[in-house]
N, C-alpha and C positions, 0 to 999 in steps of 0.2 A: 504493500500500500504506500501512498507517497506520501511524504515527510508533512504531520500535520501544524508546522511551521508555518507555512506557505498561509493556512487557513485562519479567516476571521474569527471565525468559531469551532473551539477543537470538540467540546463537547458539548449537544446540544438534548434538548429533553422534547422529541415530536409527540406533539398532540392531535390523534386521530380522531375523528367522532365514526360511530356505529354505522352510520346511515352507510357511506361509501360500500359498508361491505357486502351488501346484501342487492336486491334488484325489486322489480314490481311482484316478481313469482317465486322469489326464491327468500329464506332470510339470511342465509348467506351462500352468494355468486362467489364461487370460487374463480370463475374467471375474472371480476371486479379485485377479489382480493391478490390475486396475481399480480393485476396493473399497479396496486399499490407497491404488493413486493418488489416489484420491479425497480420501482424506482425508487426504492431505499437503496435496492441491493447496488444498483450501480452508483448512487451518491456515495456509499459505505468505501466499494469498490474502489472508484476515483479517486475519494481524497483520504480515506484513512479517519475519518473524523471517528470521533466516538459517541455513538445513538444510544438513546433509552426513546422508548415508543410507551407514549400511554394510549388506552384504545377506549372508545366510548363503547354502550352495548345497543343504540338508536335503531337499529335494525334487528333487534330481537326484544327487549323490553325497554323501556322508560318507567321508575315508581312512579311521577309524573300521572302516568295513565289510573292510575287508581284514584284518581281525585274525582267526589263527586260517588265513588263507591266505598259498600263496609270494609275494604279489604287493608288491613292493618297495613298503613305507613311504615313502617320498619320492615316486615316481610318484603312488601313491594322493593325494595330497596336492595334490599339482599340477593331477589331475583338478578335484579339488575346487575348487582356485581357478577352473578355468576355467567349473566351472561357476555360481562367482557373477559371471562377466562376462555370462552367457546372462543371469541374472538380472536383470540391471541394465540392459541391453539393454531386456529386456521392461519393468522399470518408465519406464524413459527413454520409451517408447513411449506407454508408455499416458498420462503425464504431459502429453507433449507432446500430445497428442492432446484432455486438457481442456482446453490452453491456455496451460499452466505452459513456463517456457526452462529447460533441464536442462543438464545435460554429465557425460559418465561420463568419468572418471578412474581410470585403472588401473594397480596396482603392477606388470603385466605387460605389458609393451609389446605394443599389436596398433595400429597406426594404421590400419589402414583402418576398424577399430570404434570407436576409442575415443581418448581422450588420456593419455599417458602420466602417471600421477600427480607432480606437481610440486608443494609444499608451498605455495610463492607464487602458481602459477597458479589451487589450488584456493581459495587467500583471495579473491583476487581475484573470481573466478567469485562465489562467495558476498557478496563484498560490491557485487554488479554485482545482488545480487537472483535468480542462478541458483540452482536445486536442485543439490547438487554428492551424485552417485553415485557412492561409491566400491567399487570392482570389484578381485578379485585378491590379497583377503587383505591381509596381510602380506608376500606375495613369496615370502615362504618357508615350507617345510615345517615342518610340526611344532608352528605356530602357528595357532589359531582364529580365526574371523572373533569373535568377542568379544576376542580380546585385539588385533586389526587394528581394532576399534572404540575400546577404551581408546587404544590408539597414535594413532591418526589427533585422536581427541578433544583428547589432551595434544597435539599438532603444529600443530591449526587453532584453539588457544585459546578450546575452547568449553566454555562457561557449566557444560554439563552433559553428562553421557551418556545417553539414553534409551533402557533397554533393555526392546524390545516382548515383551511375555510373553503366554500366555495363558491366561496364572494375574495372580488381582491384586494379591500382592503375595510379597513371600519371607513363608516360615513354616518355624517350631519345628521344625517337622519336616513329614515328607511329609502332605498332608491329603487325599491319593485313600488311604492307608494308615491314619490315626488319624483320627478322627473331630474329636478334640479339639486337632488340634494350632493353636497359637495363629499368626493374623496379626501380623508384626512391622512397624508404621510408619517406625523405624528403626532401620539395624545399623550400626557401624564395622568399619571394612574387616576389623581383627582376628579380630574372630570371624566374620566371611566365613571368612575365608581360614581360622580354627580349626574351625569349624562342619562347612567342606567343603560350601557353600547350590551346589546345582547349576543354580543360576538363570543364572550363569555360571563360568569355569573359575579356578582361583586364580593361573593365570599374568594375567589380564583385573583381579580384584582389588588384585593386589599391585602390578599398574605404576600402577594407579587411586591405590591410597594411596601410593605411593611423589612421584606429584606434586597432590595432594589434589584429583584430578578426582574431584568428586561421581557419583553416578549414582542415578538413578530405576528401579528396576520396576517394571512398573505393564501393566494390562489391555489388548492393542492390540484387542481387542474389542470394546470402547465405543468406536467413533469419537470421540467427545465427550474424551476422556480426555487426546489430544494438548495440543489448545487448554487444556483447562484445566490443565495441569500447566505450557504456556510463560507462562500467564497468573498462576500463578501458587499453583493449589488445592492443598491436599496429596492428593493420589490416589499409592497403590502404597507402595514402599518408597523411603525415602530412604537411602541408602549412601555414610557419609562418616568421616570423622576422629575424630567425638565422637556417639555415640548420642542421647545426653542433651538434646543444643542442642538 
């Protein structure tokens, strides 16, 4: 792999949501989770950087969806994690299957599937050159997998957050609604968290700014767009401390 000197960002923490991985007939397309693998594995590939992927579970449950029924809040929740372990399963698979060495790590202990997430064993794994998949949320209810993305990012000391959208960057307001509303290059965490930007939740924001993990929005729809944002391009939104820098 090539020397990750060269790179803006050596190690980064990608934030996937559920929806990508599944289709209209299926709840998860392993040919969609391919296109994903793909192009971690050649980012991985190219520059050597070192990956942790957190996966949402949007195409197989939301707790979300129980609102409005008897179905106990905490349960709902827990489905949910389990089903970003299926997720992560499937990209582990398909990963390894281009050629890439994985390990899924999970806040929920399953060992016959997976490794229990351990904060030093996941450094390791990543500085060994593995894809490190992390599965299970947060552990607990009532937390998103975006804010089990900010946590884990601030835990394995990485560069940045990358949160896969597909939308290209935050804006002013909704632009499937206003025709006019303006793309923002960059926001501080502040008016995230004032604005209410549903790009992600403000419990995800506020532990972002509370220990100055930056984070990127940005297109996971341009292949292209990974590479060049660990490389170093401005693509999507930057979200940090100071708008202005």
């Amino acid at each position: 792999m090539p020397q990750k000197e060269t790179l803006t960002y050596k190690r980064v923490l990608l934030k996937i949501s559920g929806s990508p991985f599944g289709s209209d007939k299926k709840s998860i397309d392993f040919h969609n989770v391919g296109k994903i693998a793909q192009i971690i594995k050649n980012v991985h590939f190219k520059t050597g950087v070192e990956i942790a992927v957190v996966i949402g579970a949007g195409n197989i449950f939301r707790g979300r969806e129980i609102e409005g029924t008897k179905v106990d809040h905490v349960v709902a929740d827990q489905i949910g994690m389990l089903g970003t372990i299926v997720n992560a399963l499937a990209l582990q698979e398909e990963l390894e299957r281009l050629g890439d060495i994985t390990r899924v790590l999970s806040s929920i202990d399953i060992p016959p599937l997976c490794e229990q997430f351990i904060r030093r064993r996941a450094l390791r794994h990543m500085e060994k050159g593995r894809v490190v998949i992390l599965a299970g949320g947060t552990g607990n209810p009532y937390f998103t997998t975006d804010s089990a993305a900010a946590l884990r990012a601030i835990e394995l000391k990485c560069d940045i957050l990358l949160k896969a959208s597909d939308v290209d960057s935050i804006y002013d307001r909704d632009p499937d609604k206003y025709p006019d509303a303006k793309k923002l290059e960059r926001v501080d965490y502040q008016t995230a968290l004032e604005e209410g930007y549903k790009i992600m939740d403000n419990t995800s924001f506020a532990l972002c700014q509370s220990r100055k993990m930056p984070i990127i929005v940005f297109n996971f729809n341009k292949p292209e767009n990974l590479e060049k944002i660990i490389r170093g391009e401005k693509i999507g939104t930057f979200v940090s401390d100071d708008s202005s820098a």
